[in-house]
C-alpha positions as a printed NumPy array, in Angstrom:
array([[  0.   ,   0.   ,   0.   ],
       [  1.425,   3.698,  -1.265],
       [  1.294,   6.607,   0.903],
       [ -0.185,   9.3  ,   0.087],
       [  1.765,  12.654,   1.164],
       [ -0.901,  15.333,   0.986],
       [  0.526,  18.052,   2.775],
       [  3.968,  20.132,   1.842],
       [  6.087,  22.56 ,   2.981],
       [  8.051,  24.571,   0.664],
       [ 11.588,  26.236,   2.518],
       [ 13.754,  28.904,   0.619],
       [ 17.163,  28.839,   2.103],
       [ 18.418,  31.288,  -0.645],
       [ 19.05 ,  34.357,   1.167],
       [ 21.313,  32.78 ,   4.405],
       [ 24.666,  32.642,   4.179],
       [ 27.957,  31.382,   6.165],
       [ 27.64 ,  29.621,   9.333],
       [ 23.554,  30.558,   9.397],
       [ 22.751,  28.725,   5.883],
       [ 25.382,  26.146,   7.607],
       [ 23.117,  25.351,  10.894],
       [ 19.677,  25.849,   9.047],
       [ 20.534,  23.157,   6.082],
       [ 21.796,  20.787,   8.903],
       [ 18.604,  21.327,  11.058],
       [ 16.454,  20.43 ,   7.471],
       [ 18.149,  17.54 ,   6.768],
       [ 17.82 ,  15.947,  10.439],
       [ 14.104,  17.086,  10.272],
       [ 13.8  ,  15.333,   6.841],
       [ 16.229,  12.314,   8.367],
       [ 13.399,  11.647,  10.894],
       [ 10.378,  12.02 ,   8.865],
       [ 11.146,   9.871,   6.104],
       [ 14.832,   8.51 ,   6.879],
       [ 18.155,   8.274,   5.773],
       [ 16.966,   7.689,   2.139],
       [ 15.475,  10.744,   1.925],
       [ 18.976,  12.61 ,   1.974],
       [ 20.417,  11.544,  -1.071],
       [ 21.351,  14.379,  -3.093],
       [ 20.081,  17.21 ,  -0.518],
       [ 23.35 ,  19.121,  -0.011],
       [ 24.438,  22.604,   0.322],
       [ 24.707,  23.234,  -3.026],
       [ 21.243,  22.078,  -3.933],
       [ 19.46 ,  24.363,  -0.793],
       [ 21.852,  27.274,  -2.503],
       [ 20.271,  26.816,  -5.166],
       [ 16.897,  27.058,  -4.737],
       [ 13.972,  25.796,  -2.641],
       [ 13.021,  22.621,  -0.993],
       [  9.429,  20.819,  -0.507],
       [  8.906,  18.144,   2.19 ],
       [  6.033,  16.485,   2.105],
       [  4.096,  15.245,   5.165],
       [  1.242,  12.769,   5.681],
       [ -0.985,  14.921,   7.465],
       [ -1.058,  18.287,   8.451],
       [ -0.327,  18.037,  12.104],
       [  2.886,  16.267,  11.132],
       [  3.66 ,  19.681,   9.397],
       [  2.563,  21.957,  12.078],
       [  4.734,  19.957,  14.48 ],
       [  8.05 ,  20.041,  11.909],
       [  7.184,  23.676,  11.868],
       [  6.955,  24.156,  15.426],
       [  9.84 ,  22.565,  15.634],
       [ 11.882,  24.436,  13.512],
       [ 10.724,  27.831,  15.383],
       [ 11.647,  26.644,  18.503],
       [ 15.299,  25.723,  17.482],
       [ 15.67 ,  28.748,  14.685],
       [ 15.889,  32.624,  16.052],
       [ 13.293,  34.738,  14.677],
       [ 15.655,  36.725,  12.833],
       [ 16.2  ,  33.224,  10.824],
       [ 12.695,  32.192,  10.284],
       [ 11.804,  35.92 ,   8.909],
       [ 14.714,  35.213,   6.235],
       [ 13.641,  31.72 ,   5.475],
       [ 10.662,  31.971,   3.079],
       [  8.398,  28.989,   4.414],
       [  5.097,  28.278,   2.536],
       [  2.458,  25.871,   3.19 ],
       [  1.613,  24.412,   0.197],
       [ -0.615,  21.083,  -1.151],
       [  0.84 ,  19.143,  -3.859],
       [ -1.133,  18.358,  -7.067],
       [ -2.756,  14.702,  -6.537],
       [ -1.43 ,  13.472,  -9.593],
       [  2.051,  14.059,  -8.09 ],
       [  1.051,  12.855,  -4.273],
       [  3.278,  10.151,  -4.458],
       [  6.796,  11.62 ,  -3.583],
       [  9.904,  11.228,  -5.396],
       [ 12.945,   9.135,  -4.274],
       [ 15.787,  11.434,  -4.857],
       [ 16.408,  14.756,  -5.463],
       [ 18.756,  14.993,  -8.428],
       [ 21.79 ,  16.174,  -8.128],
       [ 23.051,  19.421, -10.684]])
C-alpha cells in the first residue's frame, strides 16, 4: 500500500549565508532524516538548498505543524523571517513523492 503525502512545505534557504545557511541546512536535513529517513537525503546538499527551494512532504497536516513548530523553537526569529516557508498542497497526480532529489 502507497502513501499518500498530501501536505507540503516549501523552505527557501536562498538568502542565508555562512555559518547561518550552515546550521539551518543541517537542522532540514535531520528534520527530513526523521520524517522519512536516511533515504530521503540523497542528493540534498548545500549546493542544492543554494540553489533554490526545498518541498517536504508530510502525511498529514499536524505532522507539518509539528516540523514547523519545531523548527521555530530551534531557529531565532531573525532566521525564520529570512527563510521563506510556505504551506503548500501538492497536485494529486504528483502525491506520491519522489525518491531522490537529483543532483546538478
Amino acid at each position: 500500500m502507497k502513501v499518500i503525502y498530501l501536505n507540503s512545505l516549501t523552505i527557501d534557504l536562498t538568502p542565508l549565508h555562512g555559518k547561518t545557511f550552515k546550521m539551518a541546512a543541517d537542522l532540514i536535513r535531520s528534520g527530513i532524516k526523521n520524517i522519512h529517513g536516511y533515504r530521503a537525503l540523497k542528493g540534498i546538499t548545500d549546493i542544492c538548498l543554494k540553489e533554490g527551494s526545498l518541498a517536504i512532504r508530510f502525511k498529514t497536516p499536524r505532522d507539518r505543524q509539528r516540523f514547523i513548530h519545531r523548527l521555530s523553537s530551534l531557529l531565532r526569529d531573525k532566521i525564520l523571517d529570512k527563510i521563506n516557508i510556505q504551506k503548500t498542497k501538492p497536485k494529486k497526480a504528483s502525491a506520491v513523492p519522489v525518491r531522490f532529489v537529483r543532483n546538478r
